[in-house]
C-alpha positions in Angstrom: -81.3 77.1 -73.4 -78.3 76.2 -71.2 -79.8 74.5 -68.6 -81.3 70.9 -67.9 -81.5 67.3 -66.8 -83.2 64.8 -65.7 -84.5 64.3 -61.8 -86.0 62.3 -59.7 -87.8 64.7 -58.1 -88.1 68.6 -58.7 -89.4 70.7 -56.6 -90.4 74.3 -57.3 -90.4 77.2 -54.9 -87.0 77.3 -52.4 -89.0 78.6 -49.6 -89.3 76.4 -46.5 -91.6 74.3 -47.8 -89.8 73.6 -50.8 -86.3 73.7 -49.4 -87.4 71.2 -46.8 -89.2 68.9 -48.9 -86.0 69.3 -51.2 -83.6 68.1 -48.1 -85.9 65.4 -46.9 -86.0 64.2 -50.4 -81.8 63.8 -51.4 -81.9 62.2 -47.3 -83.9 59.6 -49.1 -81.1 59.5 -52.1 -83.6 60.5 -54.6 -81.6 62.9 -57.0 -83.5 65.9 -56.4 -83.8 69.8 -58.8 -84.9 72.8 -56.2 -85.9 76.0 -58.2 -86.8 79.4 -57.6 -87.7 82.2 -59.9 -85.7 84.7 -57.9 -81.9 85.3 -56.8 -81.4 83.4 -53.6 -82.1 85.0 -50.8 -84.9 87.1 -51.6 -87.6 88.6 -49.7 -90.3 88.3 -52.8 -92.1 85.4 -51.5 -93.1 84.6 -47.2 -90.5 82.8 -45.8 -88.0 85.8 -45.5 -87.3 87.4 -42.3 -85.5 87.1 -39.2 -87.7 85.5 -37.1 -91.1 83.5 -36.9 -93.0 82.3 -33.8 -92.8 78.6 -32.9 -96.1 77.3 -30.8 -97.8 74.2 -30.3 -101.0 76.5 -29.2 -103.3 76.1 -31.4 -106.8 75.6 -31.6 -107.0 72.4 -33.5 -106.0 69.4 -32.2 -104.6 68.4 -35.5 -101.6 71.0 -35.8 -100.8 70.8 -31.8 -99.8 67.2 -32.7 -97.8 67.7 -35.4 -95.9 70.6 -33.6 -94.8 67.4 -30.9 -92.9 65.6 -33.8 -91.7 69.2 -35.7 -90.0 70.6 -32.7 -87.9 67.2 -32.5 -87.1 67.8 -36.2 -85.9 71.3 -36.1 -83.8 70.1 -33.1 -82.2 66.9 -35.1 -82.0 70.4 -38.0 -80.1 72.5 -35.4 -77.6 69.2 -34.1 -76.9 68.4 -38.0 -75.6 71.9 -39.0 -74.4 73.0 -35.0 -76.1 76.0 -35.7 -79.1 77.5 -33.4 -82.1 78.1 -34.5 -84.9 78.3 -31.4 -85.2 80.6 -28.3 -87.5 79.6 -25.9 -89.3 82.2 -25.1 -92.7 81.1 -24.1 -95.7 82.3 -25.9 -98.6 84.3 -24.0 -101.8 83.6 -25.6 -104.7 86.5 -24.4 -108.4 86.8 -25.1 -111.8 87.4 -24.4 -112.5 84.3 -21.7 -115.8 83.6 -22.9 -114.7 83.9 -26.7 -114.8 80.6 -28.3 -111.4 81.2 -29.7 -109.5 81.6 -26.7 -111.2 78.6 -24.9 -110.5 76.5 -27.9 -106.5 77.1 -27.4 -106.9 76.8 -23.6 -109.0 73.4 -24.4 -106.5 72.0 -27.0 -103.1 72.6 -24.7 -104.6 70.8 -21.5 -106.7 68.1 -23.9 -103.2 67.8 -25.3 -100.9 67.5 -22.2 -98.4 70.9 -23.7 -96.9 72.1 -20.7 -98.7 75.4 -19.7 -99.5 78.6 -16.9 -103.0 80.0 -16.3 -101.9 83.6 -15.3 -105.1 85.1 -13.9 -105.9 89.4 -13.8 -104.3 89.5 -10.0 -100.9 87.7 -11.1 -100.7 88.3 -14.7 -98.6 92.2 -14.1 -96.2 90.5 -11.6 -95.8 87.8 -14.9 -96.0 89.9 -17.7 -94.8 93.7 -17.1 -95.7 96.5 -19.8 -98.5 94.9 -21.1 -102.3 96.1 -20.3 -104.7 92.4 -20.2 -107.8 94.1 -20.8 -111.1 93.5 -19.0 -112.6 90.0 -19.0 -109.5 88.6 -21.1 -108.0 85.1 -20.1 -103.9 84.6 -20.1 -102.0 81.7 -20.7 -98.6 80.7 -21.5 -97.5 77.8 -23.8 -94.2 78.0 -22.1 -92.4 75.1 -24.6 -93.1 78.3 -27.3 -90.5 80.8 -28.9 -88.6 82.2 -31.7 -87.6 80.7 -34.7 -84.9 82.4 -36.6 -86.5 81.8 -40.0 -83.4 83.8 -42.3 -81.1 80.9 -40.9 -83.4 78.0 -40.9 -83.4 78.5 -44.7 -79.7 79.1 -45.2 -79.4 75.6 -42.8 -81.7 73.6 -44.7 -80.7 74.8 -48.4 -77.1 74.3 -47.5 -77.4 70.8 -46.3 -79.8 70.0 -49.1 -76.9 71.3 -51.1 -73.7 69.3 -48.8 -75.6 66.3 -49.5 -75.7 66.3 -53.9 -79.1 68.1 -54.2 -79.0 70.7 -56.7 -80.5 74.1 -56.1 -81.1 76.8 -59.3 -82.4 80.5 -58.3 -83.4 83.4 -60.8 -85.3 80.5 -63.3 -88.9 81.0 -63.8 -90.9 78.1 -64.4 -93.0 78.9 -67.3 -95.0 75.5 -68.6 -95.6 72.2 -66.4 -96.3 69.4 -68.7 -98.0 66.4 -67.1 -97.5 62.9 -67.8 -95.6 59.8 -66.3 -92.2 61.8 -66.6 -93.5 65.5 -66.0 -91.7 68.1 -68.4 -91.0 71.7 -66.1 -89.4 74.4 -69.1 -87.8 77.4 -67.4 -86.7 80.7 -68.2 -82.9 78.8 -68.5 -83.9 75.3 -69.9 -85.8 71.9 -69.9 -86.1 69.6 -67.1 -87.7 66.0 -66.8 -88.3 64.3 -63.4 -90.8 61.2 -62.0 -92.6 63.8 -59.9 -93.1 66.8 -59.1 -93.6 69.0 -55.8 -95.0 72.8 -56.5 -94.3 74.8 -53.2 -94.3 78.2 -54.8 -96.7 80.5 -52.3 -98.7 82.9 -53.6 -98.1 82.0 -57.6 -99.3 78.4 -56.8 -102.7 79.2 -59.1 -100.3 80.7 -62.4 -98.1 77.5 -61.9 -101.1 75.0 -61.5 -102.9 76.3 -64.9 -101.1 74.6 -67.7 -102.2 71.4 -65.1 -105.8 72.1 -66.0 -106.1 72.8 -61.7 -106.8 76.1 -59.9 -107.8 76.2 -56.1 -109.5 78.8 -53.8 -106.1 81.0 -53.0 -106.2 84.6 -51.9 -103.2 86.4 -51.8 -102.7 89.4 -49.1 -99.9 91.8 -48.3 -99.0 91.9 -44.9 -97.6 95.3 -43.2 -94.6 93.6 -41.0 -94.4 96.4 -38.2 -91.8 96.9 -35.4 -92.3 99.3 -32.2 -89.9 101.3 -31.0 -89.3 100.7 -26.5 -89.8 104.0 -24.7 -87.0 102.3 -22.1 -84.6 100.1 -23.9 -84.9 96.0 -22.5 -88.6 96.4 -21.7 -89.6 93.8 -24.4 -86.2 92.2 -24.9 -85.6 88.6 -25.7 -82.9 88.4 -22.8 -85.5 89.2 -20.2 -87.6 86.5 -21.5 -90.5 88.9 -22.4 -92.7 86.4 -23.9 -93.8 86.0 -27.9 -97.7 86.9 -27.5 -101.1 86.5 -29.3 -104.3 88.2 -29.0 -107.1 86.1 -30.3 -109.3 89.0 -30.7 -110.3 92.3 -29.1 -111.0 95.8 -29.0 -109.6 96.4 -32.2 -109.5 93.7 -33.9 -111.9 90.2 -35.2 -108.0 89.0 -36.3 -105.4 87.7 -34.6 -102.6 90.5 -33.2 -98.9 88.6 -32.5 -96.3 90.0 -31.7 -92.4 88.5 -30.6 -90.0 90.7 -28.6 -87.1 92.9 -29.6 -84.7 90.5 -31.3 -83.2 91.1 -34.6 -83.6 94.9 -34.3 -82.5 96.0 -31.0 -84.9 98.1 -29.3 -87.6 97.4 -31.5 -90.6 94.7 -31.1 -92.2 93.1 -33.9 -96.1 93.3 -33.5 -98.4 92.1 -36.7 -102.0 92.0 -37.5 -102.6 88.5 -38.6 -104.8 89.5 -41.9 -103.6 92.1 -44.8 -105.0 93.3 -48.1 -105.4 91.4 -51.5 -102.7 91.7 -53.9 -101.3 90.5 -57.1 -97.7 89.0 -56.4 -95.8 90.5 -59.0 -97.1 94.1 -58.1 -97.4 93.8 -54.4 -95.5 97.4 -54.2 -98.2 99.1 -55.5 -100.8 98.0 -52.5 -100.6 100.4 -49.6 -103.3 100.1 -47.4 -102.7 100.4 -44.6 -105.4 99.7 -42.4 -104.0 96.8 -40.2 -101.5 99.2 -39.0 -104.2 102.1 -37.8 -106.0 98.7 -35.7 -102.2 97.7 -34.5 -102.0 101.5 -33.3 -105.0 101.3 -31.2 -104.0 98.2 -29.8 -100.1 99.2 -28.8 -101.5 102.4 -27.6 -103.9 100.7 -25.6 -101.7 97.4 -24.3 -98.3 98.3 -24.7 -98.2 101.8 -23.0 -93.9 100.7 -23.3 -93.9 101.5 -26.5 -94.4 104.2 -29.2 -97.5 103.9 -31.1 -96.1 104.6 -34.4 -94.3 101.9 -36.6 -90.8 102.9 -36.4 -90.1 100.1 -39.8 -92.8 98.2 -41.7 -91.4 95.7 -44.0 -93.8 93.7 -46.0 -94.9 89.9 -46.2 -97.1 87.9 -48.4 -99.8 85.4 -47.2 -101.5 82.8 -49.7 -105.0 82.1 -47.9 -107.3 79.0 -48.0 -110.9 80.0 -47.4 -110.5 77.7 -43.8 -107.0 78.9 -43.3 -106.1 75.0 -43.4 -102.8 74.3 -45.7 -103.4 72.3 -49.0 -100.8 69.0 -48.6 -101.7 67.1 -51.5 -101.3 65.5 -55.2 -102.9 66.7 -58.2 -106.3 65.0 -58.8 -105.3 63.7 -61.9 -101.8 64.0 -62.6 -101.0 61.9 -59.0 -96.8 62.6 -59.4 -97.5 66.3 -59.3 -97.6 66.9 -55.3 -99.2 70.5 -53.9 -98.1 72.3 -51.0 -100.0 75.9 -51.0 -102.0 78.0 -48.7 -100.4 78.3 -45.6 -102.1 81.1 -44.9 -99.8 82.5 -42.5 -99.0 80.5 -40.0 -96.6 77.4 -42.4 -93.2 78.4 -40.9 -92.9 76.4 -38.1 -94.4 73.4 -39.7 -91.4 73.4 -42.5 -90.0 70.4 -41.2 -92.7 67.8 -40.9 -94.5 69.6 -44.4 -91.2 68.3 -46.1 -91.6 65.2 -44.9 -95.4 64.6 -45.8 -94.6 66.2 -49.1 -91.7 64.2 -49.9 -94.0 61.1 -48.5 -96.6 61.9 -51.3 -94.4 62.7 -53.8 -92.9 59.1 -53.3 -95.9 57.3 -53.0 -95.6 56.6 -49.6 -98.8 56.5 -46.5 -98.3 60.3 -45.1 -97.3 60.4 -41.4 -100.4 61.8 -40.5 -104.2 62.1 -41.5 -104.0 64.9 -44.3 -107.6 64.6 -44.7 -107.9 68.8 -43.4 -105.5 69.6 -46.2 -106.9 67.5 -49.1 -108.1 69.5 -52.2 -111.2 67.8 -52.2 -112.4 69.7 -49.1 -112.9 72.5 -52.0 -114.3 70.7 -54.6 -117.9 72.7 -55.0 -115.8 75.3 -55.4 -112.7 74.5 -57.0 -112.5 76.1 -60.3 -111.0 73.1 -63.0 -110.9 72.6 -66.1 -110.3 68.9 -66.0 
């Protein structure tokens, strides 16, 4: 055992959430331990990738307002480290009209003042070229909306949580948490003692929350991450401000469909089916369905006549899901200095910056930001399997 120390704060899981909550924590001068069980950068966990969709369209009100304050963060993030990491782009959000779904995130942009065009079926080709709207959908565009470059968001944030004293160790797998007023966190490399804890470690939250006597409601998929191929190069491209996009529901699908244009492969769009099948995270090779990419064929074939409707690469992503699809941003029932950020379902990415502060908040004892009663583990508590 070569390794260990003592902390004020470590945090377990280096991926955005963790790596964020790790920077906003040495930005307080706390001396802070960020681990990973893999080599740094990996692309084990779901925070890898190029690029990630930034939106305040949503339909809760709750996560449109914290989008106001996380855009102004990942703008102080990109003026700290003069490095870019947003493209405007715009986001076109389509649906069935009458769908409750699409009227909720028409309802919550105008309830919510975010800056916005109504595209109608007359107008919406002249707007949006090489995309079919299909019958009786609505258009809108969240035009504030864009890209995200997610690779280099994490290399920004690690580094700077690094420049300023923080302490980052990859490839060491946490393998017992003991609780307490100083919490004990053994690793594959050593021993480590800190005041609190923060476990941000995706899909194996539940293996890491057992020796805590906790285990929440966490599904674990595999997402198929698919990019198109353009039949004429530029007719999706970035440069000509073709839109990010999101299908509520249709045709083909009850889940969402997203989709950002060709960026970090040139000539190829990135279009996704927001669900996946269940999967262990340690064997996550092994699942190949592939039935959200036969639903995404329909769809492109149907929508996108600019593209081919066969998956020219399909890389993979993991998604840890809460039963509401709401993110768990809490401490421990019993064990208050061990602080819980897990289920993000999906759609955590953009929120990296504020979820660093309101998990750094907890883990310091401070009043959160913001009402965190929609991701409090109580919500679950019927179901909530502990053994406490």
């Amino acid at each position: 055992m070569s390794a260990g120390g003592e902390y004020d704060c470590i945090v377990i899981g280096a991926g955005v959430q963790g790596s964020f909550t790790a920077y906003q924590l040495v930005k307080k001068k706390r001396k802070t331990l960020l681990l990973d069980q893999f080599v740094l950068p990996h692309t084990r966990g779901s925070s890898h990738g190029q690029t990630r969709i930034i939106r305040r369209a949503y339909e809760q009100d709750f996560y449109t307002h914290m989008m106001e304050e996380c855009y102004e963060l990942w703008a102080q993030l990109e003026r700290e480290a003069a490095v870019r990491l947003y493209r405007q782009t715009g986001l076109l959000v389509m649906g069935p009209e009458s769908s409750e779904s699409y009227q909720q995130f028409k309802d919550t942009l105008q309830r919510n003042k975010v800056p916005m065009v109504l595209l109608t079926s007359d107008n919406f080709s002249q707007h949006i070229p090489h995309v079919h709207l299909a019958e009786g959908d609505g258009a809108l565009v969240d035009t504030s909306a864009g890209v995200l470059y997610a690779d280099r968001a994490l290399r920004t944030v690690q580094g700077l949580f690094q420049r300023m004293g923080g302490v980052i160790r990859d490839k060491e797998k946490v393998t017992d948490i003991k609780p307490g007023p100083v919490v004990t966190v053994s690793t594959s490399a050593g021993v480590y003692r800190a005041k609190s804890v923060v476990i941000t470690c995706g899909a194996w939250a539940n293996s890491l929350l057992a020796p805590t006597g906790l285990q929440l409601p966490l599904k674990v998929v595999k997402i198929n991450v698919c990019y198109w191929k353009e039949k004429v190069a530029g007719s999706y491209d970035v440069k000509r401000r073709f839109p990010c996009f999101l299908l509520t529901e249709g045709e083909e699908s009850k889940e969402h469909i997203y989709g950002l244009p060709s960026n970090e492969y040139p000539g190829l769009v990135k279009i996704c089916y927001h669900m996946g099948s269940e999967t262990d995270p340690d064997q996550r090779d092994k699942q190949t369905d592939r039935s959200d990419i036969d639903i995404l064929q329909r769809y492109v074939a149907r929508c996108l006549p600019g593209l081919d409707p066969e998956p020219a690469v399909v890389e993979s992503c993991m998604y840890t899901l809460t039963p509401d699809r709401h993110f768990v941003l809490d401490c421990h029932p019993v064990h208050r200095n061990i602080v819980i950020g897990a289920g993000f379902s999906g759609h955590g990415f953009k929120f990296g910056p504020i979820i660093g502060k309101l998990l750094c908040e907890l883990s310091l004892g401070d009043v959160p930001s913001y009402d965190l009663s929609p991701f409090r583990i109580q919500r679950f508590q019927a179901k909530t399997k502990s053994a406490l």
